[in-house]
N, C-alpha and C positions, 0 to 999 in steps of 0.2 A: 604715444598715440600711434596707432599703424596708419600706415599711407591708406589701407578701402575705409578706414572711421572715418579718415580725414576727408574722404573722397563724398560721402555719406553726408557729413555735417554741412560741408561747402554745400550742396545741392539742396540741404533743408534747410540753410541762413537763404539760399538766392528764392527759394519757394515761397516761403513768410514775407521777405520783402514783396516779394511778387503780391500776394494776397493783399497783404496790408496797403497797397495801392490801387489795388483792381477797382474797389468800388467807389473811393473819392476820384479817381482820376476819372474812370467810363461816365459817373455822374457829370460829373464838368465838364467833358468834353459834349455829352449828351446836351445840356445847357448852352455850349456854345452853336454846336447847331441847329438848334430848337426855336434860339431868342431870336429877336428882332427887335431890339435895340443894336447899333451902330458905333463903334468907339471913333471920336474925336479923330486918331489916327488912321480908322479905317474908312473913315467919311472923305478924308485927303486922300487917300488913293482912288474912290473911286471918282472924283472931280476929275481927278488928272485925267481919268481914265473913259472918262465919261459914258460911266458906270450907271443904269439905276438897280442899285443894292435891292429894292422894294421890290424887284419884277422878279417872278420865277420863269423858268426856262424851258419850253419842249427837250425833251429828251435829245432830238438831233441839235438842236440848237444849243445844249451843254455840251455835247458832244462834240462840236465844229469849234466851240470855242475852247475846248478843253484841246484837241490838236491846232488852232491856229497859233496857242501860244507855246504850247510844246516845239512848233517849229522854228518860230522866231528864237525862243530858248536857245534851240541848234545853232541857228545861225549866229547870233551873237556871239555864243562860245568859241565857233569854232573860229569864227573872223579874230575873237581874241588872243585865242591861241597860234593863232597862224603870225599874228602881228605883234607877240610877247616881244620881240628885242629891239621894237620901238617905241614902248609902252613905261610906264614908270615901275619901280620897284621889280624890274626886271631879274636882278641878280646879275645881268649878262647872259642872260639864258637868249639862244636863238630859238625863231618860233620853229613848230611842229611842222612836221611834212604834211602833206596834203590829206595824205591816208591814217596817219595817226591824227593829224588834228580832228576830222570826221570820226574816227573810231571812239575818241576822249568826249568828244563835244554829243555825239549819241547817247553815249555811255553816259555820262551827269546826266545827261536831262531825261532818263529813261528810268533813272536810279537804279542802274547796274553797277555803276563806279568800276568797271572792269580796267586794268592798269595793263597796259602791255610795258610800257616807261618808270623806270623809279623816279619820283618823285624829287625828291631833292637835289638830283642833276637834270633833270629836265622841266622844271615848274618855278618862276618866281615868284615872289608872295603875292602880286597882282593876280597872277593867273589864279594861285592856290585860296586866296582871300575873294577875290571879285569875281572868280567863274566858279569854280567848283563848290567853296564851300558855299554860293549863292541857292547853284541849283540842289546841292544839299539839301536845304531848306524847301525849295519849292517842287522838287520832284517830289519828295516826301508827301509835302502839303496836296500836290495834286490824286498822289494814290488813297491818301485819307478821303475827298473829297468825294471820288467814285465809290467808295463804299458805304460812305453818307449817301448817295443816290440812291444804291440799289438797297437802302433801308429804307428811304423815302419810298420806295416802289412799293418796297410790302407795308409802309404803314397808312401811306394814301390810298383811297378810293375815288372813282369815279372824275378820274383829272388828268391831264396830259401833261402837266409839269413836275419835273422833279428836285426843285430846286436853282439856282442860281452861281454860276459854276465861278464865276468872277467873287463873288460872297464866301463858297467856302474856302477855295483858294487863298483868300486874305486873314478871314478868320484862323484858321489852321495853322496859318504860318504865324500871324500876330500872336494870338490868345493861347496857342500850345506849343506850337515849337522853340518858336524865340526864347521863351520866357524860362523853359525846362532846361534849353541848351546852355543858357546865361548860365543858372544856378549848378549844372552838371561839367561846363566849363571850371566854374571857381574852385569845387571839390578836386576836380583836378589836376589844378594847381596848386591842391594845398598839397595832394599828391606827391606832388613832382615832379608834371607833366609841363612841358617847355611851353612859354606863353612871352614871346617876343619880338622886335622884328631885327634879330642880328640876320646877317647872311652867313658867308663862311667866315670862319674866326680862328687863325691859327694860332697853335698854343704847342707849347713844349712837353711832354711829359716828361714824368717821373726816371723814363730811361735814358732821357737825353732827344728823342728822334720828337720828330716834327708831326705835328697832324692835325689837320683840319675838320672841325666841330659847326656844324651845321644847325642853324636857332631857327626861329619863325614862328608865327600865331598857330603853333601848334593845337595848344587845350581847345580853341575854339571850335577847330575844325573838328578835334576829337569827337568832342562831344556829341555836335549833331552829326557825324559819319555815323556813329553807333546810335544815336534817339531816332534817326532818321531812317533807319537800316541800310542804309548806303554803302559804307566799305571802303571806301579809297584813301588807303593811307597818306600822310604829308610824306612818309620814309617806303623806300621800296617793301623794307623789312615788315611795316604794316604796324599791326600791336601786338610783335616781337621786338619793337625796336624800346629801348628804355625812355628815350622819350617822350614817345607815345605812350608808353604803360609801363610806367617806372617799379610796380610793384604787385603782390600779389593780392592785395586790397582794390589797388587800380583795376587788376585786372577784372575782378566780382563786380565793381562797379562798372564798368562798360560791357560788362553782360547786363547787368540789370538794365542798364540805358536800352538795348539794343530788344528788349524780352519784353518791356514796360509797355509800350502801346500798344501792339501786335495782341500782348493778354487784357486789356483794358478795356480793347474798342469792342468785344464781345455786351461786356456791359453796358454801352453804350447803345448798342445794336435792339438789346433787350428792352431798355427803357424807353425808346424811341419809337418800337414798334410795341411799347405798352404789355410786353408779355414779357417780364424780367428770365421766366423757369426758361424761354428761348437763347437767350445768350448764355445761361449757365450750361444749357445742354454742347450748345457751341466751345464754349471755352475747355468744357471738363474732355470734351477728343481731341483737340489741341494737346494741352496739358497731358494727357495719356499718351500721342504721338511722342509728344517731345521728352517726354520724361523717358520711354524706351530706344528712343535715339539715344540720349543720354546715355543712360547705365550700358547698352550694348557696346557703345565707341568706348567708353570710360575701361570697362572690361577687357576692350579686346585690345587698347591703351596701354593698359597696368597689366594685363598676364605675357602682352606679345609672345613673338613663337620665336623659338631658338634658344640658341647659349648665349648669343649674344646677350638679346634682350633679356633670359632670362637673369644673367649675373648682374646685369645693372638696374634691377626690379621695374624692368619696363621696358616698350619700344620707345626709348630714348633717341633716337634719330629725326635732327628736324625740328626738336622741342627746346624751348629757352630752360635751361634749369632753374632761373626764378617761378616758375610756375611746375614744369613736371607734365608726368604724361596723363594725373586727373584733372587738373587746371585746363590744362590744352584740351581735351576730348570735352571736357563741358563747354568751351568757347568755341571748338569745332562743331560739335553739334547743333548748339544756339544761334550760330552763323547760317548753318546752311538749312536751318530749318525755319529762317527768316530768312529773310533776303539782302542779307546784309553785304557778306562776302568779308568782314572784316579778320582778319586771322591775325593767332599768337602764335603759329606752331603752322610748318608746312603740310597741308593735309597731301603731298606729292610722299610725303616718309610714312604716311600712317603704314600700320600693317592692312594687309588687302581686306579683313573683315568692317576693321575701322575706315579707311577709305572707303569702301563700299556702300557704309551708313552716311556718310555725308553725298556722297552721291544721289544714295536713296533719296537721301530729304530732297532734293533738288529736283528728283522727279516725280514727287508724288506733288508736286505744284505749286511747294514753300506754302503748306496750308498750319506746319506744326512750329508754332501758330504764325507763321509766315510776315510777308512784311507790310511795313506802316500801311495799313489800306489794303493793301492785295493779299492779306490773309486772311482778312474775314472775308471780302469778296467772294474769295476763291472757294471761301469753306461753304456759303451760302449759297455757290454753283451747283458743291457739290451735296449740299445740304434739298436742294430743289432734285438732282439725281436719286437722291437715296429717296425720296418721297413718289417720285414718278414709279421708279423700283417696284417697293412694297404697294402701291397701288394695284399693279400690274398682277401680283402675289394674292391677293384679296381679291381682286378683280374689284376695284371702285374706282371711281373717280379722283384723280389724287389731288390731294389741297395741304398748302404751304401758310400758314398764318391767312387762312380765311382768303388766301387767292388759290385759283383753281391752276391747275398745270397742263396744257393743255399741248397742241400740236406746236406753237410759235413756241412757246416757252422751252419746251423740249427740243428743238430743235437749236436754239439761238446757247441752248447750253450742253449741246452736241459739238457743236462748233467749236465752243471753247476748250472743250474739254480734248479735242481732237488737233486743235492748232500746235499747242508747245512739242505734242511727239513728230508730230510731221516736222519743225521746222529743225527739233533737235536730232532725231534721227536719217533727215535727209543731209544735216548739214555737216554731222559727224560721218554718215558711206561716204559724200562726195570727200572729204579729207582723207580718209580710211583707204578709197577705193585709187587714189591717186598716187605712185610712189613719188611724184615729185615732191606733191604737198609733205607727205610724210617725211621724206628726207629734209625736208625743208624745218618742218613745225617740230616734230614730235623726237621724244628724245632716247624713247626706250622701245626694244623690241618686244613683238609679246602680247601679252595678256594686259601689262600693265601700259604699255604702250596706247593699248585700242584704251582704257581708261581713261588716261592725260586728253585722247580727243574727243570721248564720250562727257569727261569733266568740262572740258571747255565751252560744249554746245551746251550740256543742260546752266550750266551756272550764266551762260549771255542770253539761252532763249528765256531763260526763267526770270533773270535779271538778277543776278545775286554777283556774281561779281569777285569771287573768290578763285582759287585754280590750280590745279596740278602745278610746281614751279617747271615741269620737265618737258611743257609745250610752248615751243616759240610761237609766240602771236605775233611778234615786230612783221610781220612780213605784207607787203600790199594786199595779196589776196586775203589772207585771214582778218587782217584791219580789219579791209572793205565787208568780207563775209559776216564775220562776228558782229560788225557792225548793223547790218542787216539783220542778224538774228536776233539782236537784242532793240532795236527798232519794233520788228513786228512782232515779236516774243513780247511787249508792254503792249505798243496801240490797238492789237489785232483783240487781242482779249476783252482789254478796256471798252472799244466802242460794242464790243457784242454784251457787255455786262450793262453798258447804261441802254440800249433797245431794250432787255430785259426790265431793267425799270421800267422805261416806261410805259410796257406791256404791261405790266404788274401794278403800275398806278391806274390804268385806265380804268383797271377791273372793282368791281364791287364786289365788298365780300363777303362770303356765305356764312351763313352759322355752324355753328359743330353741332354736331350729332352723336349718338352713340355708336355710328361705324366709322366718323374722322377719327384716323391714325393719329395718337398721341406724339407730339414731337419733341417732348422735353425730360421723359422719362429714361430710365437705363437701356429699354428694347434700342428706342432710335438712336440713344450716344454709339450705343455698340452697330446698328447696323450705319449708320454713316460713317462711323472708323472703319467697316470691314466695305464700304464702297472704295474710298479714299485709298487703302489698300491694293485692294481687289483692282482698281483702275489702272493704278500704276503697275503693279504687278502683270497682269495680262498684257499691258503695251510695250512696256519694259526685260520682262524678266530673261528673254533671250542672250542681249544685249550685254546684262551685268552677269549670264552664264559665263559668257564668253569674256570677259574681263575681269570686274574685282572678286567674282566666285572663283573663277577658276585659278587666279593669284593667289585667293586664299588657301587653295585647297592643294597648292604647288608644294 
């Protein structure tokens, strides 16, 4: 079998798994935010909490509560971390400096998981088990829950609530995360992926020399890092390390974990707002982004430029040889086209075309199909963009599932859409335009250099969490900055998407006509992929001239 069949068949075993899950899982999930009934277990958190589950929420008031406990989140963690070498199951680890314990403790609970620290010398299983892999679970849970809001927007009329932000927060985490991550945990482990809690364990090898083997509730963590689209490995090395993804089976499955909801929630999106052809229009540009992410990094993966790579049928640098350079470009792409960040293979060695593609993804807004929550959000931002658009084109009034799109609407998704390049673009010149920073962070001169700090902004404004290896972040100012960009880069979006709810609930909705714009046929897939495009391109395309184009083209 050649390595492009093999590359080919890998991509249509991960696409049928995909499908054969889409519609019982979006159903279910549909279900769990629909009902009103209450589990036993989720009636005791809200006592504790003194919760009423029953009450739904003004839009600011899901909003206040969705950042009061995103903050407390912070603080918790990062007091953890600060105080890990007084804490139990420490390993001996001392805590975090001031500026890296803020940059870590942001980064979980933003679900960027961005790492400036290898894991396994600087994290004991308390920190890795009770901070990280907690906020795993509940950053996740929080980004599903906004985009259950701003579905509530377009399937409510004439109501200022959109839900109840304590409710879905519990549910999400109980009813879907827990339950997938358990069962995605034990595969594995059957795997071969580490599930214990040794610390370091020295051992003898076979040549005589001494070496320390590093154990911990690894599977755990795996599992919801990748369900979760989070990213922060237990190993510096990520899901390069054998550990963590001891095989090339392992590998397909923690794609599928990390692909699974992000393509799901579309159906759910559909059912919810009672017009199924709407989520399939939604998922099938998704699925077309990422599919040609895919085969472009896979291609430019497996041909690489040179002698080098040609003799050893690929750009080989940076890639685990238990997987290769088709394995790695389908988990590099699937990573950064979610918001995961999780990596088998250095995307700092890709060739500048492939580089380039995982960059792309990251600035078109991790909408293909982006992450747990935040890529149907983001698609139904720009899904409201591409309908104001063609309104304008027509000259009519433009309407989005029976709500009208009016000046507030357009404008609150003006905002959004103009936040992530402002924060990542001002925050990669201030690096750029600095020689100290430079001298400080970045590790290559060049074309590929302005890269490494173009990669580092859009992966912490966007939240993904992955990274050139060839930019030093340890350092106070980047901590603190990065930190800041991956703060405002999740809350700044978030609260501008639930005001659109609950603009969007308020309104009553019209009927269609024979001049409402069709939203679910082939015209709108293609013109919302050629906004989504078109968006990023125009705000971007200078930027990647002057970097992974002009690398590639060296």
């Amino acid at each position: 079998m050649s390595l492009a069949l093999a590359a080919v068949l890998q991509v249509g075993f991960l696409v049928l798994l995909l499908a054969a899950v889409h519609v019982p899982l979006g159903n279910y999930m549909a279900g769990v935010y629909s009902g009103t009934r209450h589990l036993r277990a989720e009636r005791a958190v809200y006592r504790i909490g003194g919760i009423d589950p029953d009450s739904d929420q003004h839009w600011s008031v899901y909003t206040r509560s969705l950042l009061a406990f995103s903050a407390v989140s912070i603080l918790v963690l990062y007091l953890l971390l600060r105080l890990q070498a007084y804490l139990p199951l420490s390993l001996g680890m001392t805590g975090l400096a001031p500026d890296g314990a803020w940059n870590t403790a942001v980064s979980f609970v933003t679900n960027t998981n961005w790492q400036w620290y290898s894991g396994e010398s600087a994290m004991g299983h308390l920190a890795q088990m009770g901070g990280l892999a907690v906020q795993n679970f509940l950053s996740a849970a929080v980004g599903i829950a906004v985009a259950i809001a701003l579905v509530r927007g377009f399937a409510r009329q004439g109501t200022d609530r959109i839900g109840n932000f304590w409710v879905d927060l519990v549910r999400g985490t109980v009813r879907i995360l827990l339950p997938i991550a358990f069962l995605a945990a034990i595969v594995l482990v059957i795997g071969g992926v580490v599930q214990n809690f040794d610390g370091a364990r020295e051992i003898t090898t076979i040549t005589g020399d001494d070496q320390s083997i590093i154990g911990g509730p690894i599977a755990s963590q795996e599992a919801i890092k990748n369900l979760g689209t989070n990213g922060g490995g237990f190993f510096n090395a990520n899901s390069a390390h054998p550990f963590e993804n001891p095989t090339a089976w392992t590998n397909l499955v923690e794609i599928f974990l990390l692909l699974v909801i992000p393509f799901s929630l579309p159906r759910t999106f559909g059912r919810m707002a009672g017009n199924q052809r709407q989520g399939t229009a939604i998922v099938s540009v998704m699925a077309t982004l990422w599919l040609a992410a895919v085969t472009i990094t896979t291609w430019a993966e497996m041909r690489g430029f040179g002698t080098v790579p040609g003799a050893a049928g690929g750009a080989m640098e940076g890639k685990e040889l238990r997987f290769g350079p088709a394995a790695s470009a389908l988990f590099g792409a699937s990573t950064t086209g979610t918001s995961t960040g999780s990596v088998n293979s250095f995307h700092d060695s890709y060739t500048g075309l492939g580089g380039g593609v995982t960059l792309l993804n990251m600035m078109l807004g991790e909408v293909a199909p982006g992450g747990v929550g935040a890529g149907l959000y983001g698609m139904l931002v720009m899904a409201v963009l591409a309908v104001f658009l063609a309104g304008l084109m027509v000259g009519r009034t433009p309407e989005y599932l029976g709500k009208k799109i009016g000046r507030k609407q357009v404008t609150l998704v003006a905002l959004y859409i103009l936040t992530m390049p402002t924060l990542l673009l001002a925050g990669a010149a201030i690096t750029a335009a600095s020689p100290a920073l430079v001298d400080a962070s970045v590790q290559e001169s060049g074309p590929h250099g302005l890269s490494e700090i173009l990669y580092a902004y859009a992966s912490t404004v966007n939240n993904n969490g992955s990274a050139f290896a060839g930019f030093g972040a340890n350092t106070p100012y980047q901590n603190t900055a990065l930190g800041l960009a991956m703060l405002f880069g999740r809350f700044v979006p978030i609260v501008l998407v639930l005001a659109l709810a609950g603009s969007l609930a308020s309104q009553r909705k019209v009927s269609e006509t024979t001049g409402t714009l069709p939203t679910h046929g082939p015209v709108f897939v293609g013109l919302l992929g050629f906004v989504v495009l078109i968006v990023a391109g125009l705000t971007f395309f200078p930027a990647l001239a002057l970097a992974p184009l002009s690398e590639a083209l060296l």
